[in-house]
N, C-alpha and C positions, 0 to 999 in steps of 0.2 A: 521405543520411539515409533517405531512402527505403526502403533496400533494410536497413535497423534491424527483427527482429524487435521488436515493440511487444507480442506477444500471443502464449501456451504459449510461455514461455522456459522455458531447459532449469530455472532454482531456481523459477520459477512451476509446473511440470510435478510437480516433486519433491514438493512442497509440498501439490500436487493428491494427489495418490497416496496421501501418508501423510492428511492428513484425509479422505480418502474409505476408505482402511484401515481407519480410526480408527470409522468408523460418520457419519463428517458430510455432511450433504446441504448444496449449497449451487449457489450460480448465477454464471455467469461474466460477466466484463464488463460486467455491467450498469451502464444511463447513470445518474448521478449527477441526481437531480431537479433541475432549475430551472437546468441548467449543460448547453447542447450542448458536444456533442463532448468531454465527459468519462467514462471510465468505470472502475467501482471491478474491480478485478480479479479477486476472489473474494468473493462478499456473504451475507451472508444476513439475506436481508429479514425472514423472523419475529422475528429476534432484533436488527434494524439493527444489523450488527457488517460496516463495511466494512473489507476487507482489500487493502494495498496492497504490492507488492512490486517498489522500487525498483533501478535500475540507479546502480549506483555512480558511472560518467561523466555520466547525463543528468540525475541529479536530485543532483548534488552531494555525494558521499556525503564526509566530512571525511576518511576512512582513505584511499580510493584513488581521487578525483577528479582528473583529471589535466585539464592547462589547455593546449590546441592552439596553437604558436608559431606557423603558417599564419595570418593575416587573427583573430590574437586578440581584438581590440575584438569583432569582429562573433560570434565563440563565448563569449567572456566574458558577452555582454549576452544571448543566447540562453540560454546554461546559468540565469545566473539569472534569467530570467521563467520559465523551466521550478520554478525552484524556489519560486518569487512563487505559481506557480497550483497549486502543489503546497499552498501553507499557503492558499490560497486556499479551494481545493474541501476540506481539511481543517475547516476553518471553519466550513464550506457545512454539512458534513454535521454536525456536532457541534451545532449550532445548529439542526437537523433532527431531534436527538433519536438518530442515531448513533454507535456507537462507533469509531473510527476506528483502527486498526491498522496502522501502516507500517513498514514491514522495508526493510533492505539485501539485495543480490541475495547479496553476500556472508554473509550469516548461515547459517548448519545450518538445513537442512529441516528436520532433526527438530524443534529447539530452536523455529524458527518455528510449527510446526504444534503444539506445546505449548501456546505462549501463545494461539494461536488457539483452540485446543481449550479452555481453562482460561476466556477471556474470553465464551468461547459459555456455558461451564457457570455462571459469574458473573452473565451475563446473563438465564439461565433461571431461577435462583434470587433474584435482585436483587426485590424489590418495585418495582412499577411505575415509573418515572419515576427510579427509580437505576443510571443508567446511567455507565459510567465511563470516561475519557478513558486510552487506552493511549498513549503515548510511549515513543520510542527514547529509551536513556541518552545521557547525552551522551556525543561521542569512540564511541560503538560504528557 
């Protein structure tokens, strides 16, 4: 596990490019307040719009989450607290007054960096304190 890119994966990378294409400034990895050794993957603080961008095995994704027949008990229980501290620090930040955006590693960069871009321009225009909860459809 170790040896798991956790950070610039190749759909993180993509993603990067087109919003910074796009004209958007933004900061990477940064730690998630009041939660060590947490960090949001692409953020922007002026506008608290965290962006998360899931790996389809480690954070359970419903299309292509596959279940290791090797010592399963002990990956089963693994996969899901990865997914427990996932709705966790989602929570965290929501309840922080963040907007919280989480993608599949499988979804279109482009399609990703849309909605990111649309939730920034939302949030620059939203009146104070209307700030809005982005969720994945279900089954996507």
């Amino acid at each position: 596990m170790s040896r798991q890119t956790s950070r610039d994966t190749t759909p993180e990378m993509a993603v990067r490019r087109l919003l910074h294409a796009a004209g958007l400034r933004y900061r990477l990895h940064v730690r998630v307040p009041g939660m060590p050794r947490r960090t949001i993957d692409i953020a922007f603080p002026g506008t608290r719009i965290a962006v998360f961008l899931d790996g389809c095995f480690w954070h359970g994704c419903p299309q292509h989450a596959t279940h290791p027949k090797s010592n399963a008990d002990w990956w089963r229980t693994k996969l899901e607290k990865n997914v427990a501290r996932d709705r966790e620090t989602t929570e965290h930040l929501e309840a922080a007054g963040w907007t919280v955006l989480r993608f599949w590693e499988h979804e279109a960069p482009d399609a990703v960096a849309r909605a990111v871009a649309e939730a920034r321009r939302s949030a620059l225009t939203a009146p104070e304190g209307g700030r809005r909860t982005h969720r994945r459809p279900a089954g996507a």
